[in-house]
C-alpha positions in Angstrom: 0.0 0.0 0.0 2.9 2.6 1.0 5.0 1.0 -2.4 4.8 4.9 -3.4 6.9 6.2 -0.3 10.0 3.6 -1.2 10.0 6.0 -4.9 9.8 9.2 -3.4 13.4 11.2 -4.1 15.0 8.0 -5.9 17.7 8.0 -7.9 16.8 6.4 -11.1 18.8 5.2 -13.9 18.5 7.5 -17.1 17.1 5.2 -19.5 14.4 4.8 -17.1 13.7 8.4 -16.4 13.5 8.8 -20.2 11.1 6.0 -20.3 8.5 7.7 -17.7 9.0 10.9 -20.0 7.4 9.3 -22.7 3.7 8.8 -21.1 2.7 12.6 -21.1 1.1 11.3 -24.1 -0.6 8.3 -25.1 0.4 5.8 -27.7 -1.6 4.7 -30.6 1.6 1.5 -30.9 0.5 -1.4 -29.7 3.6 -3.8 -28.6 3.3 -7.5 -29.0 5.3 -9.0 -26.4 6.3 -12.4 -25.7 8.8 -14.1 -23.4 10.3 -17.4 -21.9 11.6 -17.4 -18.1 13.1 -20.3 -16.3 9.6 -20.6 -14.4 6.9 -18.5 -13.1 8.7 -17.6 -9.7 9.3 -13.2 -9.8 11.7 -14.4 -6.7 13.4 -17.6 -8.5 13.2 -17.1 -11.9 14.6 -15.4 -15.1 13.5 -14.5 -18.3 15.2 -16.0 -20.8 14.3 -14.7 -23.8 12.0 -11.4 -25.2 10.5 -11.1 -28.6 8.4 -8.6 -29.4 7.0 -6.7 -32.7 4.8 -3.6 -33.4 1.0 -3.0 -34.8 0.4 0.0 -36.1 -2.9 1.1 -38.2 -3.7 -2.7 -38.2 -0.5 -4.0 -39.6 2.4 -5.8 -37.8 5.3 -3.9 -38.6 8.3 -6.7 -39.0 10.9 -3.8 -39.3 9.7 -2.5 -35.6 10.6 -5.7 -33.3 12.6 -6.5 -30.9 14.5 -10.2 -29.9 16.9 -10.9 -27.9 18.1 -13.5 -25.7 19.5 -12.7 -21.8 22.8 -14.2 -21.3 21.9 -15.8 -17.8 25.0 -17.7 -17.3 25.0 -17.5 -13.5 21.7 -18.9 -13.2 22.3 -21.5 -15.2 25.3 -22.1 -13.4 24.1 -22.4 -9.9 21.4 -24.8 -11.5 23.2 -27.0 -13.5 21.6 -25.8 -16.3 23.0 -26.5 -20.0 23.5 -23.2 -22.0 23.9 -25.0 -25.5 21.0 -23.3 -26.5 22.5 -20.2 -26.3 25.6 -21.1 -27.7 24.3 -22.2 -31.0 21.7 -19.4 -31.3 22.4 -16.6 -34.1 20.1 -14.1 -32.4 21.5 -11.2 -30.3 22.6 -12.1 -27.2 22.9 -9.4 -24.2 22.9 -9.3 -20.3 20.1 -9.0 -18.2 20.5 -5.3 -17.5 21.7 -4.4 -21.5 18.5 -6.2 -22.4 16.0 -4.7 -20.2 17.4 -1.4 -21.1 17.1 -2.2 -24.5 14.0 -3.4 -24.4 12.7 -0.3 -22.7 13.8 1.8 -24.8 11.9 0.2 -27.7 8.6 -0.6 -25.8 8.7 3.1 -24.7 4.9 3.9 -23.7 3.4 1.5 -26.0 0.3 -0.6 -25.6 1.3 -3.9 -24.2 -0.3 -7.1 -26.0 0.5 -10.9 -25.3 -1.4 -14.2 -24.1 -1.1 -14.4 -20.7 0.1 -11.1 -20.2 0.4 -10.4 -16.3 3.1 -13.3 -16.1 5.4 -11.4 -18.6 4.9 -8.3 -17.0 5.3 -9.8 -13.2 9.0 -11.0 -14.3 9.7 -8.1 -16.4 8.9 -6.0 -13.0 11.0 -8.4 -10.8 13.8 -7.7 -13.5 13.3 -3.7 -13.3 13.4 -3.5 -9.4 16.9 -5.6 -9.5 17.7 -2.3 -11.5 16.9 -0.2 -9.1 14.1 0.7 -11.5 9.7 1.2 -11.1 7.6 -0.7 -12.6 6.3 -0.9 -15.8 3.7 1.9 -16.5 2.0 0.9 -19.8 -1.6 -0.5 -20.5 -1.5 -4.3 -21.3 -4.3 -6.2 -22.7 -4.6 -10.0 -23.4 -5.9 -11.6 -25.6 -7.4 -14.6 -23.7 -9.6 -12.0 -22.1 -10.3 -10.2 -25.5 -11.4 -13.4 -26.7 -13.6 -14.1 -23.0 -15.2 -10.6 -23.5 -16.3 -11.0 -27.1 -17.4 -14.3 -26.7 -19.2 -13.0 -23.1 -17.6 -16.2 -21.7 -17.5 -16.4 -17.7 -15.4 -19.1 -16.6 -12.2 -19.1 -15.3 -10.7 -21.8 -18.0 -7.7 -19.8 -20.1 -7.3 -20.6 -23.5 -3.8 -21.5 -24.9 -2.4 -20.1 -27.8 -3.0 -23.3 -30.1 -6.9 -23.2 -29.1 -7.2 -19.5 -29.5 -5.3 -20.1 -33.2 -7.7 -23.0 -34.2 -11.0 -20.9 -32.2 -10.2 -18.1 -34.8 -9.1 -20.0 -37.8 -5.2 -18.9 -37.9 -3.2 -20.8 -39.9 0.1 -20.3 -38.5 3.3 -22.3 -38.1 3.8 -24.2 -34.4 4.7 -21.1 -31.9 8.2 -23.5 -31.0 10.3 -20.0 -30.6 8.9 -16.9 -28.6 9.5 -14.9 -31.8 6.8 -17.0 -33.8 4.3 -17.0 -30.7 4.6 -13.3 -30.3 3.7 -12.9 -34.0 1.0 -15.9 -33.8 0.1 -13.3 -31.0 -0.1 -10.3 -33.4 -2.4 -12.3 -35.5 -4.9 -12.8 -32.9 -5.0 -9.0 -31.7 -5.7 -7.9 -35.1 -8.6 -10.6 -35.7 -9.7 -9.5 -32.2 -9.2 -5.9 -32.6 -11.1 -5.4 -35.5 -13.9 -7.9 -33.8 -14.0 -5.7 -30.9 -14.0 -2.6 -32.9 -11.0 -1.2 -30.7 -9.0 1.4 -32.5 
């Protein structure tokens, strides 16, 4: 309840004073976001990777993403964890804090989207505060509850990305890599979008 008073006269990293800049207006970019942690624990956990791309005027916009993986050798480490994955990836590789940064930096005050959203934006949070940094101030939506409120369901069963795909008759690849479940993602929103008549 007093979260506000720890925040009162801190010292915040730049990147994330120019982050909290950018809300004296509001976005019309909606950010398709998707990530892979370790687990669901905020304490335990890490995130792994973070793909995300951009919708703007109902079109994904492939030239405005984001992917990266977080080098999170010392967790692996402490759990005897292979890193071969990372190894043989091609895709940019940073650290923890690089990445967040970066990743800031391009979300900016964009309009979250993503299945399941409050999970990726719980361990994106955890990540921030080990940066000595707030928490994340845009709007998220998800698409499971897009999909509840069209559909006026009322149970508490959430639909995973494969039923959503095959509710909505999207023919896309298996989501195997966050990249291709964030844009199996962006699919959805603009089938649900335009359903909802959201702008």
């Amino acid at each position: 309840m007093l979260d506000w008073l720890k925040h009162i006269n801190k010292e915040y990293p730049e990147f994330w004073n120019d982050y909290l800049a950018k809300f004296s207006k509001k976005s019309k970019r909606y950010v398709i976001l998707a990530t892979d942690a370790t687990g669901n624990s905020t304490e335990k956990d890490v995130i792994t990777f973070i793909s995300a791309f951009a919708v703007e005027d109902d079109a994904i916009l492939i030239k405005d993403s984001f992917e990266t993986i977080l080098l999170q050798y010392r967790f692996l480490h402490d759990n005897h964890l292979s890193n071969e994955y990372i190894i043989e990836s091609r895709l940019l590789k940073l650290s923890e804090p690089e990445a967040l940064k970066t990743f800031i930096e391009y979300l900016g005050n964009g309009i979250l989207v993503g299945h399941q959203i409050q999970s990726s934006v719980a361990m994106i949070n955890a990540t921030l505060e080990r940066l000595d940094c707030g928490k994340l101030r845009n709007e998220a939506l998800d698409i499971d509850i897009m999909h509840r409120k069209l559909n006026e369901i009322t149970d508490d069963k959430e639909l995973s990305l494969d039923e959503l795909t095959d509710f909505y008759k999207i023919q896309s690849t298996p989501a195997n890599s966050t990249t291709e479940r964030a844009y199996t993602i962006a699919l959805l929103f603009l089938k649900l979008k335009f359903k909802l008549g959201l702008k």
